[in-house]
N, C-alpha and C positions, 0 to 999 in steps of 0.2 A: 504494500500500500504506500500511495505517495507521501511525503508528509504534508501536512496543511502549511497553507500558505498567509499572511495576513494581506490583504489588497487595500491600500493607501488612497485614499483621493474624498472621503465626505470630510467635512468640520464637525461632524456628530457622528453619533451612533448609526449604524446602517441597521436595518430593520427588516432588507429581505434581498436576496441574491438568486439570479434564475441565469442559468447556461441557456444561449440557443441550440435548437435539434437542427436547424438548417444551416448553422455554423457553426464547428466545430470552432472552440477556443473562445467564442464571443460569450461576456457575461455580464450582466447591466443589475446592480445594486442602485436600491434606494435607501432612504436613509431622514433622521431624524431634522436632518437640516434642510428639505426641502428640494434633493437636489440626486439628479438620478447620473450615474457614474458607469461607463462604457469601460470596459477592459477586454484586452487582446489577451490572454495565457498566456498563451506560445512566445511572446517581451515584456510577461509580467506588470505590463505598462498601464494608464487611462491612458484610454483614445481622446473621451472626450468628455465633458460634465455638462450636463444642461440643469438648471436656476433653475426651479419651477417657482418661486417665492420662500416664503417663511415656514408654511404648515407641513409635518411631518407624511413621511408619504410611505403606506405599510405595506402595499404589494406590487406585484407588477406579471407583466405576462404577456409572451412577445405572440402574436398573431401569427398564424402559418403563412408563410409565402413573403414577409415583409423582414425578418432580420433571422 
């Protein structure tokens, strides 16, 4: 088993973390600071953060055919 990894990019607590099935390595956390967090595996890296405002955001779930 691999070991766990911590993944860097909210100002708060992250509240929920979902892999894509149509890309391998894509993973998008959201998180208590209002702000959802793109990460590539494969460079450990964020892609990208997008701001949705202030309010805590608790799930998320990527629609077939779009990521």
């Amino acid at each position: 088993m691999a070991e766990a990894r911590r993944l860097r990019g909210h100002k708060a607590t992250a509240t929920c973390c979902i892999a894509s099935r149509d890309r391998p390595g894509l993973v998008a956390t959201s998180g208590e600071d209002g702000c959802i967090c793109w990460f590539d595996m494969r460079c450990k890296d964020v892609l990208f953060t997008m701001d949705l405002g202030a309010n805590s955001i608790s799930s998320l779930c990527f629609k077939p055919g779009w990521f």
